[in-house]
mmCIF entry with sequence, helices, sheets and N, C-alpha, C, O atoms, coordinates in Angstrom:
data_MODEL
# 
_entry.id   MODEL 
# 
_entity.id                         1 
_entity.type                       polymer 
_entity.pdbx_number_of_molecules   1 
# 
_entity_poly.entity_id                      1 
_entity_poly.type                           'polypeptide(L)' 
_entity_poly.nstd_linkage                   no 
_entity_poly.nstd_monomer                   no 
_entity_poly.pdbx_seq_one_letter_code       
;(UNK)(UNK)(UNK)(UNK)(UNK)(UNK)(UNK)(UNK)(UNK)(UNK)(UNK)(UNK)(UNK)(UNK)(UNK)(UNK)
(UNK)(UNK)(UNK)(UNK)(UNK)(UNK)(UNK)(UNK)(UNK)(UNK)(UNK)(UNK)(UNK)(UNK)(UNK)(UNK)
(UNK)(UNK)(UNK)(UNK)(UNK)(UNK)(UNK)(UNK)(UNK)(UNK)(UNK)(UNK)(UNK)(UNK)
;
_entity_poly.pdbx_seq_one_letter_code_can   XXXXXXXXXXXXXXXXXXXXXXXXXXXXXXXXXXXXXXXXXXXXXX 
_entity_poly.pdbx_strand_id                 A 
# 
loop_
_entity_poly_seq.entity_id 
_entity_poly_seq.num 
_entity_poly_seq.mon_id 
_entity_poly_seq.hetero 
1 1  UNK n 
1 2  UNK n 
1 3  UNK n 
1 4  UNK n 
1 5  UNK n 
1 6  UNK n 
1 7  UNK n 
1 8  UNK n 
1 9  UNK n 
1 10 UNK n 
1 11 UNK n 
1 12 UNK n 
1 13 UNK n 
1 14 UNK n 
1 15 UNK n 
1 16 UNK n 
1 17 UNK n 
1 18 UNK n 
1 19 UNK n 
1 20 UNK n 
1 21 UNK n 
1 22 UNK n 
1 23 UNK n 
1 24 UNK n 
1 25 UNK n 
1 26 UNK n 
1 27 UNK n 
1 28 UNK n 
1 29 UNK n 
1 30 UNK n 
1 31 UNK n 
1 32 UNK n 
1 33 UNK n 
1 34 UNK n 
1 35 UNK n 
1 36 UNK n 
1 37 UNK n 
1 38 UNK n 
1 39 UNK n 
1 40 UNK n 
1 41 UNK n 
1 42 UNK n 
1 43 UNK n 
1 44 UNK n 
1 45 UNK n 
1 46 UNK n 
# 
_struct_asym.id          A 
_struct_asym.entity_id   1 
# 
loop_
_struct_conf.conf_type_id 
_struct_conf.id 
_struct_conf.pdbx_PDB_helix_id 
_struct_conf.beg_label_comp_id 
_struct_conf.beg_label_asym_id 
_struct_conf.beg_label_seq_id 
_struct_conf.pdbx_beg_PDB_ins_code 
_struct_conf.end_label_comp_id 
_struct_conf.end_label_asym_id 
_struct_conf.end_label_seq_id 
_struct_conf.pdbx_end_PDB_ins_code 
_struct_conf.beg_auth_comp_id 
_struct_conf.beg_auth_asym_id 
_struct_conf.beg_auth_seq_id 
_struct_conf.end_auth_comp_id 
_struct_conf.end_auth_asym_id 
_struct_conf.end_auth_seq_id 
_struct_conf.pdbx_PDB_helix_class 
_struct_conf.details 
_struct_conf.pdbx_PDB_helix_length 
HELX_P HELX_P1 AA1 UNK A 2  ? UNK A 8  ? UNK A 2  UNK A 8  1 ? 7  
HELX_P HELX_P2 AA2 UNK A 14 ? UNK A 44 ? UNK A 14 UNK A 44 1 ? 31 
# 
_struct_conf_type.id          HELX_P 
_struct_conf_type.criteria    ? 
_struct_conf_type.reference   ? 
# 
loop_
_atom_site.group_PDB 
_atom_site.id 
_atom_site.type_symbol 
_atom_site.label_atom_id 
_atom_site.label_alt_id 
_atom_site.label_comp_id 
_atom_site.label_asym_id 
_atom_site.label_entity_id 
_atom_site.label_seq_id 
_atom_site.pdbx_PDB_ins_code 
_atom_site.Cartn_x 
_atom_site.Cartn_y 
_atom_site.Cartn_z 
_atom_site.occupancy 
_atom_site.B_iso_or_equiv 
_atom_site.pdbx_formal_charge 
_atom_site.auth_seq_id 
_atom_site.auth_comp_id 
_atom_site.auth_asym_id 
_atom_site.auth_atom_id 
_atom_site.pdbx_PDB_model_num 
ATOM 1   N N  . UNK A 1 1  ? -24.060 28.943 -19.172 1.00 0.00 ? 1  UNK A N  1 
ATOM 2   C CA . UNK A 1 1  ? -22.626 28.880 -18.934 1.00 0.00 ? 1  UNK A CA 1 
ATOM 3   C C  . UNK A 1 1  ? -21.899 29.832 -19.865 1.00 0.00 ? 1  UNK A C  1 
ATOM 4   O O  . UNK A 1 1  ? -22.071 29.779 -21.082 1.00 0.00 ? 1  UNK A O  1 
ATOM 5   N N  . UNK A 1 2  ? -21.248 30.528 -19.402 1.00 0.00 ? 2  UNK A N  1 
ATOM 6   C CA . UNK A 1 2  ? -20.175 31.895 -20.198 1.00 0.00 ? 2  UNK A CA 1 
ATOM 7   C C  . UNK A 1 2  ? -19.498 31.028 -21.167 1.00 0.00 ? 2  UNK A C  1 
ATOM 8   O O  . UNK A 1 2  ? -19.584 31.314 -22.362 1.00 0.00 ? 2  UNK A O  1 
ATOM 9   N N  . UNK A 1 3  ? -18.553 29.568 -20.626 1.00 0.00 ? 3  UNK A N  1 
ATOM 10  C CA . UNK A 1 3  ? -17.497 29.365 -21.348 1.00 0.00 ? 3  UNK A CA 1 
ATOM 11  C C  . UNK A 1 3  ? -18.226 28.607 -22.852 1.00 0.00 ? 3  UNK A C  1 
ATOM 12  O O  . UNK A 1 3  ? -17.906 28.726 -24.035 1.00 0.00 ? 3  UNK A O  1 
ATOM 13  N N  . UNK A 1 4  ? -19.109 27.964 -22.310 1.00 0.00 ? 4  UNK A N  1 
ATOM 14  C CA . UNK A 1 4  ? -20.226 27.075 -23.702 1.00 0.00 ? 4  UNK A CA 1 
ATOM 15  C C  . UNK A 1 4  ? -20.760 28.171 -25.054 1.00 0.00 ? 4  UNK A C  1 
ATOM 16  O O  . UNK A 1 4  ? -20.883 27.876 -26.243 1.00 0.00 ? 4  UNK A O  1 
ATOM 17  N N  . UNK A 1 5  ? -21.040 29.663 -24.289 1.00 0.00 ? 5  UNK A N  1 
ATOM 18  C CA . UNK A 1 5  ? -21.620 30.466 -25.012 1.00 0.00 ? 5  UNK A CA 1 
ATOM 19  C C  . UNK A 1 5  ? -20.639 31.345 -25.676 1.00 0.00 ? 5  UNK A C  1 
ATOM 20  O O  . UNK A 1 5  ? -21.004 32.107 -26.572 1.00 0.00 ? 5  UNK A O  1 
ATOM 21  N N  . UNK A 1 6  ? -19.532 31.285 -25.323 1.00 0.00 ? 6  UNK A N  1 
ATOM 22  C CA . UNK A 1 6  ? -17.744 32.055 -25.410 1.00 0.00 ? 6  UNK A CA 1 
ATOM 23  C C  . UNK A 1 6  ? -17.066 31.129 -27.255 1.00 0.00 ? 6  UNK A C  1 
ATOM 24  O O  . UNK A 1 6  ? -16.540 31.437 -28.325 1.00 0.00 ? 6  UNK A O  1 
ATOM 25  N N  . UNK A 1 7  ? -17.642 29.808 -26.434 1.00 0.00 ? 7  UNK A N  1 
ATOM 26  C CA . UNK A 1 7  ? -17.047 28.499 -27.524 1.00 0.00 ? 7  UNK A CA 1 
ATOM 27  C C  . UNK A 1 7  ? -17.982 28.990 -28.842 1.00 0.00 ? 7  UNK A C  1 
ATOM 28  O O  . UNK A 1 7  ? -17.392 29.477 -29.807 1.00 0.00 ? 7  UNK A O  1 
ATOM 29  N N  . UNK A 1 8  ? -19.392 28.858 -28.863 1.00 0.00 ? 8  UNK A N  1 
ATOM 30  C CA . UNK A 1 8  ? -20.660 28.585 -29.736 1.00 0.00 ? 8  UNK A CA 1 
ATOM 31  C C  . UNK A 1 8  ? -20.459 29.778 -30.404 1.00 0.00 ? 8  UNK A C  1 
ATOM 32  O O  . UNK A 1 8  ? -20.460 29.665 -31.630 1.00 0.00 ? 8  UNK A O  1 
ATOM 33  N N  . UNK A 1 9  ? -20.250 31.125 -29.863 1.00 0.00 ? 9  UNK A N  1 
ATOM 34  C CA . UNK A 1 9  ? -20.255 32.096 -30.752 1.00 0.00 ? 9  UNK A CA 1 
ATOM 35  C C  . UNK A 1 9  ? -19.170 32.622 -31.271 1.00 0.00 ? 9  UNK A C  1 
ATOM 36  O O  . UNK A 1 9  ? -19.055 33.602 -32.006 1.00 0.00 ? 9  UNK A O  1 
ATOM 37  N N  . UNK A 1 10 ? -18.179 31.722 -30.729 1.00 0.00 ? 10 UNK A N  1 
ATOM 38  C CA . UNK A 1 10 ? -16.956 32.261 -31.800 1.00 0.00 ? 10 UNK A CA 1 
ATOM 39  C C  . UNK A 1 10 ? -16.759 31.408 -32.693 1.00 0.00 ? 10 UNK A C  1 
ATOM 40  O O  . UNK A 1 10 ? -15.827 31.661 -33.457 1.00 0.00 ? 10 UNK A O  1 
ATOM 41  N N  . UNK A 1 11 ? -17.581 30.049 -32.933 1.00 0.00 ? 11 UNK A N  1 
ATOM 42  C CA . UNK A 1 11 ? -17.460 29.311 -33.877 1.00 0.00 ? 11 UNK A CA 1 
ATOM 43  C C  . UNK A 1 11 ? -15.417 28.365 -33.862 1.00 0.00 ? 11 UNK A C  1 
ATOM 44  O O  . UNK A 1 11 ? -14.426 28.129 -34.552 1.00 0.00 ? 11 UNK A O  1 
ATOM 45  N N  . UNK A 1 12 ? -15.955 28.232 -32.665 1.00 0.00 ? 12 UNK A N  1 
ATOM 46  C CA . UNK A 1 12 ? -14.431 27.207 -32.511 1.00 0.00 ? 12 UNK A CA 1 
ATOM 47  C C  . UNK A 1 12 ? -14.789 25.875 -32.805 1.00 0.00 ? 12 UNK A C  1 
ATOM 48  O O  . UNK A 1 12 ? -15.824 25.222 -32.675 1.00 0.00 ? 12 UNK A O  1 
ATOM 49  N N  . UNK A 1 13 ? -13.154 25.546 -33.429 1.00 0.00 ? 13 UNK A N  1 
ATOM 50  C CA . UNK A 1 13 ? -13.947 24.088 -34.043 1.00 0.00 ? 13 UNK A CA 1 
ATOM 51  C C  . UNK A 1 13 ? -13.824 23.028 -32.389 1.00 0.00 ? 13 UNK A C  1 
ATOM 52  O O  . UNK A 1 13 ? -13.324 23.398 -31.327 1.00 0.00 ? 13 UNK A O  1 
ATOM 53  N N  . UNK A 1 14 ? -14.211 22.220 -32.579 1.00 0.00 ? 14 UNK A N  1 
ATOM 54  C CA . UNK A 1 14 ? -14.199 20.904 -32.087 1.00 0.00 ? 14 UNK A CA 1 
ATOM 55  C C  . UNK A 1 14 ? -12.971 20.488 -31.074 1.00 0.00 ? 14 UNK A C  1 
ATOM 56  O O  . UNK A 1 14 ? -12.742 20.253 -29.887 1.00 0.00 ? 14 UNK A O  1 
ATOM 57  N N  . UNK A 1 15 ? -12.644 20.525 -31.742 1.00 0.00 ? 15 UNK A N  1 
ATOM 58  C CA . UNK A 1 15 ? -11.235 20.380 -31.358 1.00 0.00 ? 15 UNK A CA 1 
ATOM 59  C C  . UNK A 1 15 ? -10.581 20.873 -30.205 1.00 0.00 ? 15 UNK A C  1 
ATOM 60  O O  . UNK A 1 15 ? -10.346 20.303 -29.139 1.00 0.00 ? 15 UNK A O  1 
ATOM 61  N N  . UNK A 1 16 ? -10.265 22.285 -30.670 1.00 0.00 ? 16 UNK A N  1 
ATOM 62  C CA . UNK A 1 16 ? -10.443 23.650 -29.902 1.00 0.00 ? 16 UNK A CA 1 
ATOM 63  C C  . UNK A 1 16 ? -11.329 23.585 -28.025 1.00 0.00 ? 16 UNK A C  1 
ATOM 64  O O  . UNK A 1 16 ? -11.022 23.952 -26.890 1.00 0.00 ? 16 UNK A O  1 
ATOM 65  N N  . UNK A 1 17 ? -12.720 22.762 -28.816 1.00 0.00 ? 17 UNK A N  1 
ATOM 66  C CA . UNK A 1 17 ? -12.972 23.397 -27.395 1.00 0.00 ? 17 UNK A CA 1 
ATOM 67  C C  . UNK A 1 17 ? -12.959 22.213 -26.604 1.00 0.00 ? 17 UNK A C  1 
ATOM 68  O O  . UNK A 1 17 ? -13.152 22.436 -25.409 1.00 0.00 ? 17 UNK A O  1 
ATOM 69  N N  . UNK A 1 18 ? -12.741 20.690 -27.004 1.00 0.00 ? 18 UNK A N  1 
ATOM 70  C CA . UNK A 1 18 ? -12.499 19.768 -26.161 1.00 0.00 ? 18 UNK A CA 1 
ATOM 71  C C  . UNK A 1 18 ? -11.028 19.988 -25.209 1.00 0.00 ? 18 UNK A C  1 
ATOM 72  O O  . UNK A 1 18 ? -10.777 19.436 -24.138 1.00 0.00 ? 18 UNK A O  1 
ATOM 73  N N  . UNK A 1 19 ? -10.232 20.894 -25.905 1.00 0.00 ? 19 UNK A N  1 
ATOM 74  C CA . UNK A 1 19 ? -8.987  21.246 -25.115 1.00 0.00 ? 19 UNK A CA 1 
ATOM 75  C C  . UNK A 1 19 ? -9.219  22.263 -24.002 1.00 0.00 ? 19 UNK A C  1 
ATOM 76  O O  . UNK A 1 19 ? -8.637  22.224 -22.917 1.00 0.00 ? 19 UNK A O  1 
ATOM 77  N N  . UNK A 1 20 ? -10.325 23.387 -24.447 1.00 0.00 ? 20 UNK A N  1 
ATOM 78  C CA . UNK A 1 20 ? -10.336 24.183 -23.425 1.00 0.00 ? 20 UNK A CA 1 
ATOM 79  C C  . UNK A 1 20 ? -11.137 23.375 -22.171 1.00 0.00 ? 20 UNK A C  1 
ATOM 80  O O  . UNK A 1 20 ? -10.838 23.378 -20.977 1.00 0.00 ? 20 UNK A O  1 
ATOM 81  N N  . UNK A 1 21 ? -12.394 22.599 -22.930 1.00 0.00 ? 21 UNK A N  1 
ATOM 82  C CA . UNK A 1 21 ? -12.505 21.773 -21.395 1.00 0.00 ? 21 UNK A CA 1 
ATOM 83  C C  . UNK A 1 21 ? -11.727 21.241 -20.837 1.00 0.00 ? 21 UNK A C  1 
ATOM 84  O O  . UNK A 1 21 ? -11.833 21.553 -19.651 1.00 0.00 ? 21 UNK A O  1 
ATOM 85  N N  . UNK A 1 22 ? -10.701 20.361 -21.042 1.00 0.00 ? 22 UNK A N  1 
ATOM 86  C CA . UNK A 1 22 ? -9.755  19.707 -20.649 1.00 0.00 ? 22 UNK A CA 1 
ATOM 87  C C  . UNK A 1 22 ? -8.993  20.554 -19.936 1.00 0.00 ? 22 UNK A C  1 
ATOM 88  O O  . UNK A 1 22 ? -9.155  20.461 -18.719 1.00 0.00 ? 22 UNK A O  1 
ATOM 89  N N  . UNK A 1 23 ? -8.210  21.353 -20.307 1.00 0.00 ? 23 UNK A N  1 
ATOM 90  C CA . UNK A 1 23 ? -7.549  22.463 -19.021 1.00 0.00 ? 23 UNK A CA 1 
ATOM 91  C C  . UNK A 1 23 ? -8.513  23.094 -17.946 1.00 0.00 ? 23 UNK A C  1 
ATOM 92  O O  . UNK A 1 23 ? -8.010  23.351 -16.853 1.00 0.00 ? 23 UNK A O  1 
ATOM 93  N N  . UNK A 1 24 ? -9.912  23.384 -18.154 1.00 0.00 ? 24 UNK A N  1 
ATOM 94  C CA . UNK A 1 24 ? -10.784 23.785 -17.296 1.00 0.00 ? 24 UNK A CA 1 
ATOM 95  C C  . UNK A 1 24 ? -10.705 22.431 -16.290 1.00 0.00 ? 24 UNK A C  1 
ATOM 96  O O  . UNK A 1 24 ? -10.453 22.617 -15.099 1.00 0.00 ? 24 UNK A O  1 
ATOM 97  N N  . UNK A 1 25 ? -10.901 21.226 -16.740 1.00 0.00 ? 25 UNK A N  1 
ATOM 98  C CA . UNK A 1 25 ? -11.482 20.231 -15.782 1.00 0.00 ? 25 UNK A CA 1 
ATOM 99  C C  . UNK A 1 25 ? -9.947  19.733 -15.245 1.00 0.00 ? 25 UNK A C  1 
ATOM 100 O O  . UNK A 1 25 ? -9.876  19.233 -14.122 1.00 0.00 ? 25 UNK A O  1 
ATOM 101 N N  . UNK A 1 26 ? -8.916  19.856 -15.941 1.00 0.00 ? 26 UNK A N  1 
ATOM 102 C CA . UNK A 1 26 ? -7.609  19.265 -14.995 1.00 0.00 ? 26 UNK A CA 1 
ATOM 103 C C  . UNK A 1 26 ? -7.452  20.461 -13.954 1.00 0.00 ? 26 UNK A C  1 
ATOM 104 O O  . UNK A 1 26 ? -7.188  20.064 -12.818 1.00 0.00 ? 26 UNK A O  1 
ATOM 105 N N  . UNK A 1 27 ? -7.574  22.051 -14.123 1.00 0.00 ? 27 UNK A N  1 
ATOM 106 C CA . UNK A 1 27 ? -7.867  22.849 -13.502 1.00 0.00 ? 27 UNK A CA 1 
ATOM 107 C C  . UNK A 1 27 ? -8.291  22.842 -11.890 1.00 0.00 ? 27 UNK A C  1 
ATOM 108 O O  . UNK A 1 27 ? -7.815  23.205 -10.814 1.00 0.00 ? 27 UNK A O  1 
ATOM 109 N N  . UNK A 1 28 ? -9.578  22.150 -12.450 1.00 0.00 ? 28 UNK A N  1 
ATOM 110 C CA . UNK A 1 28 ? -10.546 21.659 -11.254 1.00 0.00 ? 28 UNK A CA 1 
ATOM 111 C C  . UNK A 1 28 ? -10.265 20.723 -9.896  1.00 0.00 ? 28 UNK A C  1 
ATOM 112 O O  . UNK A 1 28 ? -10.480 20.707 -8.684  1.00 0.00 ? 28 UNK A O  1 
ATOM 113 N N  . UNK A 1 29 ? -9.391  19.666 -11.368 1.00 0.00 ? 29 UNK A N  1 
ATOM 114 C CA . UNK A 1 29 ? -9.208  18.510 -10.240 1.00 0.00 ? 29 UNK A CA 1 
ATOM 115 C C  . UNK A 1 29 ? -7.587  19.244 -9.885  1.00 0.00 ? 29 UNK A C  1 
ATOM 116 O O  . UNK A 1 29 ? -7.416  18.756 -8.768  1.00 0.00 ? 29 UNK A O  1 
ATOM 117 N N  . UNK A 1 30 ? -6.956  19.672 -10.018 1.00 0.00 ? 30 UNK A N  1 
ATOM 118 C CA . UNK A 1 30 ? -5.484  19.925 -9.570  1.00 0.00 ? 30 UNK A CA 1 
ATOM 119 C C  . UNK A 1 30 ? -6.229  20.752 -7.673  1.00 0.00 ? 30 UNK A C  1 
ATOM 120 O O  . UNK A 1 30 ? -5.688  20.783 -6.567  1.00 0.00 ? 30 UNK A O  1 
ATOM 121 N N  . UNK A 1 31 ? -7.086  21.072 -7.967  1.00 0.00 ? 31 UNK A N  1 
ATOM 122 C CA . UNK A 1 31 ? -7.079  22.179 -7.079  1.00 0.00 ? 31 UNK A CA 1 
ATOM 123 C C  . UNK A 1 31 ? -8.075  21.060 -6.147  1.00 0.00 ? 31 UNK A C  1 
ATOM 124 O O  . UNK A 1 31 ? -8.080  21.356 -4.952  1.00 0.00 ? 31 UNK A O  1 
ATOM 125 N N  . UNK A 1 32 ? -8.706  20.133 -6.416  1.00 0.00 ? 32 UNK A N  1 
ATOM 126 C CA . UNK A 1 32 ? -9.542  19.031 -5.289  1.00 0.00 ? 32 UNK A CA 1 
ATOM 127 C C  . UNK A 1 32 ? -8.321  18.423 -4.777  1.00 0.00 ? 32 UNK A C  1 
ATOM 128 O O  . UNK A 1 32 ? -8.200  18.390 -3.553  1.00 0.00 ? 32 UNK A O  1 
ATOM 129 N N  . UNK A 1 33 ? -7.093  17.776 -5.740  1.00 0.00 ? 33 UNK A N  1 
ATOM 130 C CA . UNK A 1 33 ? -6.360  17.251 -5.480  1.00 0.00 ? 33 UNK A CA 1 
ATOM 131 C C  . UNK A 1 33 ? -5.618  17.395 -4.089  1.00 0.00 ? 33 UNK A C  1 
ATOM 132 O O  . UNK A 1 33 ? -5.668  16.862 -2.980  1.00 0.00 ? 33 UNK A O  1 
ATOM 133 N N  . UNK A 1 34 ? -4.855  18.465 -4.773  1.00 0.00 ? 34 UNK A N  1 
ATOM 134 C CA . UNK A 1 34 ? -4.270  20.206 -3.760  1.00 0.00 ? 34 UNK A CA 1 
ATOM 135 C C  . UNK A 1 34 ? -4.845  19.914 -2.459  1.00 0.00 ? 34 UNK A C  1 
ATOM 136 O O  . UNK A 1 34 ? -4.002  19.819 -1.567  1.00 0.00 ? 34 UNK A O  1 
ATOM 137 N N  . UNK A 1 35 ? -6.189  19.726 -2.073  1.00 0.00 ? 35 UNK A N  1 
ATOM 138 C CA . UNK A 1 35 ? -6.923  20.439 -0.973  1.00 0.00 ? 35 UNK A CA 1 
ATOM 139 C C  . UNK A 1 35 ? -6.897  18.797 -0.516  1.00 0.00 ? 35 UNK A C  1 
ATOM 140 O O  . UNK A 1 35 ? -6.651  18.738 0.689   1.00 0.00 ? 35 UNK A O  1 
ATOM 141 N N  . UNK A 1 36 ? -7.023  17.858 -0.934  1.00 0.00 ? 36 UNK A N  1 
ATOM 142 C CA . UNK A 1 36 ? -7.043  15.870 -0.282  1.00 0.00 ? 36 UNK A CA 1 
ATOM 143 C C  . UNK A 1 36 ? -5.929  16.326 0.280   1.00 0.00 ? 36 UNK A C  1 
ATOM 144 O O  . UNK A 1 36 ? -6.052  16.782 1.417   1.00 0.00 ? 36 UNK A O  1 
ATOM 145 N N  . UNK A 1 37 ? -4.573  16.329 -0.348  1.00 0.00 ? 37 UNK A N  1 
ATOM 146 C CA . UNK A 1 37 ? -3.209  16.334 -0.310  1.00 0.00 ? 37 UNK A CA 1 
ATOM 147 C C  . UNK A 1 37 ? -2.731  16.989 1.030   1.00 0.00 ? 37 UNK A C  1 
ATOM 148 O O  . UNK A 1 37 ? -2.074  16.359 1.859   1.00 0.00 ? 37 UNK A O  1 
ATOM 149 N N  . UNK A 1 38 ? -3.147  18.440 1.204   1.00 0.00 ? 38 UNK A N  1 
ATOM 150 C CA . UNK A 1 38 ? -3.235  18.989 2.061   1.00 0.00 ? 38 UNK A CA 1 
ATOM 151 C C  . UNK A 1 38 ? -3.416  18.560 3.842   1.00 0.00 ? 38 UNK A C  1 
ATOM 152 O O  . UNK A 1 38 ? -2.799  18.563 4.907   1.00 0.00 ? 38 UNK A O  1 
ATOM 153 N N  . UNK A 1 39 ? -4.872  18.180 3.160   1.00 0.00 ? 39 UNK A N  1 
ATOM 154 C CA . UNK A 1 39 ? -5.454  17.745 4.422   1.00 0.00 ? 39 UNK A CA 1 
ATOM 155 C C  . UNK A 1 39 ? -4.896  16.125 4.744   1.00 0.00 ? 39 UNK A C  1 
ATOM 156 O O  . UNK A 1 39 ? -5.272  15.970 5.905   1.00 0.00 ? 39 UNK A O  1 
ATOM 157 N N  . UNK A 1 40 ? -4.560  15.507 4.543   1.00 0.00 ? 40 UNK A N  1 
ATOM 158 C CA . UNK A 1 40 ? -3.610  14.129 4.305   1.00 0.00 ? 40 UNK A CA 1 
ATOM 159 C C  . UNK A 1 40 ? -2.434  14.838 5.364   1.00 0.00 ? 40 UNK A C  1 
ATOM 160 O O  . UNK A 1 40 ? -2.491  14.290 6.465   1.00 0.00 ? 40 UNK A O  1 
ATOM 161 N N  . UNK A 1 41 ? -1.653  15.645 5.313   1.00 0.00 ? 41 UNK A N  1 
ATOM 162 C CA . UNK A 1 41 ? -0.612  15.681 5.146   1.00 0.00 ? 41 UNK A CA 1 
ATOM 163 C C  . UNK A 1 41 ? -0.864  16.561 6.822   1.00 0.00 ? 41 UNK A C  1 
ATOM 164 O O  . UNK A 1 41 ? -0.181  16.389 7.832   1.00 0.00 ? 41 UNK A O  1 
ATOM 165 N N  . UNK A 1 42 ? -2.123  17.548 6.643   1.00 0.00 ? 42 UNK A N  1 
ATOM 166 C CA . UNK A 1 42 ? -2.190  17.863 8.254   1.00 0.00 ? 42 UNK A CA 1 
ATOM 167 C C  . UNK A 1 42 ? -2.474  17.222 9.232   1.00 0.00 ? 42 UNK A C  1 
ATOM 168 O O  . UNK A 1 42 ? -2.196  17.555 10.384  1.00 0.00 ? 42 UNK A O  1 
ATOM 169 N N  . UNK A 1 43 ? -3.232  15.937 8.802   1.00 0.00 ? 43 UNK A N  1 
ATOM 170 C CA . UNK A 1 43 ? -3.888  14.590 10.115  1.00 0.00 ? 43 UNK A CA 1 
ATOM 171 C C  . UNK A 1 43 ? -2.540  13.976 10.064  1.00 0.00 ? 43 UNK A C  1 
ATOM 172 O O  . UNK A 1 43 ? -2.125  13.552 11.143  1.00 0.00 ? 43 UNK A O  1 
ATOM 173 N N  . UNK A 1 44 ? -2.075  13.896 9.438   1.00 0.00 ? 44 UNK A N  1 
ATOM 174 C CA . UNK A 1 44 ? -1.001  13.308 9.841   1.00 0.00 ? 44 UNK A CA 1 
ATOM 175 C C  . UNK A 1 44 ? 0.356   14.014 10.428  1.00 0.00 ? 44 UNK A C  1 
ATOM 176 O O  . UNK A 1 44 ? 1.185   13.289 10.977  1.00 0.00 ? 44 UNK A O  1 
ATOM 177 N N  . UNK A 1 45 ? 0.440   14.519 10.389  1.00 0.00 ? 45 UNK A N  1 
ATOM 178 C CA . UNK A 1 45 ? 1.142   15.695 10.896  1.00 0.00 ? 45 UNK A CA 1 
ATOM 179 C C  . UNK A 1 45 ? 3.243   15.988 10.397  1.00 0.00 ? 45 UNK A C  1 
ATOM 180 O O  . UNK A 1 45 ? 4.330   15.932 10.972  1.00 0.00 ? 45 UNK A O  1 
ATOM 181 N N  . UNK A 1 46 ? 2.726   16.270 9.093   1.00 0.00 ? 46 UNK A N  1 
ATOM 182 C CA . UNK A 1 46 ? 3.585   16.585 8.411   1.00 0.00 ? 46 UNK A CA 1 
ATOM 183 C C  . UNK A 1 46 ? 3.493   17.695 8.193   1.00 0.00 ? 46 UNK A C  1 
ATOM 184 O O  . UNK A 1 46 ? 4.320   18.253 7.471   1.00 0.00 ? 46 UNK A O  1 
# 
């Protein structure tokens, strides 16, 4: 993984990189969300 090997060799603390996961994984889900939401909204026909 780029972002694990990005974290490890720049020597970020802890901290640091529990945040960058955290925007990576709300990231993730905004965009699963996005795409439920979507499709919700076309069966039903809004």
């Amino acid at each position: 993984m780029a972002v694990k090997d990005v974290l490890k060799q720049g020597n970020v603390l802890s901290f640091g990189q529990k945040i960058v996961w955290l925007a990576l994984f709300l990231g993730f889900a905004g965009f699963i969300s996005k795409g439920i939401i979507q499709l919700n909204w076309e069966g039903t026909g809004i």
